[in-house]
N, C-alpha and C positions, 0 to 999 in steps of 0.2 A: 417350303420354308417353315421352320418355328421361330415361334418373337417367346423371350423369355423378360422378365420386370421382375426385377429384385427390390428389395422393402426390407423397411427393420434396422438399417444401420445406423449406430447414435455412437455420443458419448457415455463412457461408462467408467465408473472406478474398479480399482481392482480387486478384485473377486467378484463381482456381478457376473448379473447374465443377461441375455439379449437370446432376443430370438427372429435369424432371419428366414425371409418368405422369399419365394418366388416361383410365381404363374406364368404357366404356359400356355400358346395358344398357337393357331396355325395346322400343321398336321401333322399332329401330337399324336397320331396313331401310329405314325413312324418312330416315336421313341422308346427306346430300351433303360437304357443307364443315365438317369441324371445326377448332377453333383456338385460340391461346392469347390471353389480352386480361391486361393487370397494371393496379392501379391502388396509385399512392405515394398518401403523405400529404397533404391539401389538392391532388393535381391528379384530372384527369377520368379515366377507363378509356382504356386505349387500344390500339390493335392491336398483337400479337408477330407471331404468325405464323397463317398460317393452310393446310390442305393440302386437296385436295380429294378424293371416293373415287377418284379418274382419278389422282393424284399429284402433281398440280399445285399447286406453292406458293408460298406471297408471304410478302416479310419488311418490316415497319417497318425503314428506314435505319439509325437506331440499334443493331437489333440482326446486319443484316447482314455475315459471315462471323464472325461469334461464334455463332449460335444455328443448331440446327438442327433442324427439325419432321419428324417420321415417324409411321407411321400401319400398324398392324397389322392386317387387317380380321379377318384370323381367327379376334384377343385380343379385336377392339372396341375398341382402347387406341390412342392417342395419344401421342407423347413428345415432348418441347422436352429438346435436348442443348443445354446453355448451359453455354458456356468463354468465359477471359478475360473473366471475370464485372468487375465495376464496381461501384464504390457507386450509381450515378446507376441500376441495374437492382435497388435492394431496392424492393420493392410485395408485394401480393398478387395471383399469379396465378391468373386464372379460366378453366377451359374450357369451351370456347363448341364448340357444335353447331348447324347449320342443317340442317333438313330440304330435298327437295325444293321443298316448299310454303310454303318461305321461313319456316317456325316455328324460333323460340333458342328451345335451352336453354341453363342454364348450370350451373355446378357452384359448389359453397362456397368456394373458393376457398384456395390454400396459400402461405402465408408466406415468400418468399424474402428472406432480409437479406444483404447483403454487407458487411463490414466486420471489420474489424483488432481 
């Protein structure tokens, strides 16, 4: 099993930034690809970013050169740097771990609102 705990979601006005966290624990030596996924109101989940243990990372369009995904291995932790924040980026953010063995987890998820 991995437990993941996300941190860092507030209110913000538009164009700020925030910066979310989230630590892993568990057996974290089974993880490969972690990442961040948001889901708004009435739409489906859908991908931010995600980084892989090698460094390798991919961003949803929408939030490329605003967001930025980093990965600590020695915390276990995760970060999504998000500037020049938007109304259209309030959801709840979740983070997402994939194993080796192709096993998600996911974390509870933290509240980003952007708004005036």
């Amino acid at each position: 099993q991995v437990q993941l705990v996300e941190s860092g979601g507030d209110l913000v006005q538009p164009g700020g930034a925030l910066r979310l966290s989230c630590a892993a624990s568990g057996r974290i030596f089974r993880v490969n690809t972690m990442g961040w996924y948001r889901q708004a109101p009435g739409k489906q989940r859908e991908l931010v970013a995600t980084i892989t243990s090698g460094g390798t990372t991919n961003y949803a369009d929408s939030v490329k050169g605003r967001f930025t995904i980093s990965r600590d291995n020695a915390k276990n932790t995760v970060y999504l740097q998000m500037n020049s924040l938007k109304p259209e980026d309030t959801a709840v953010y979740y983070c997402n771990a994939k194993t080796y063995d192709n096993i998600l987890y996911w974390g509870q998820g933290t509240q980003v609102t952007v708004s005036s």
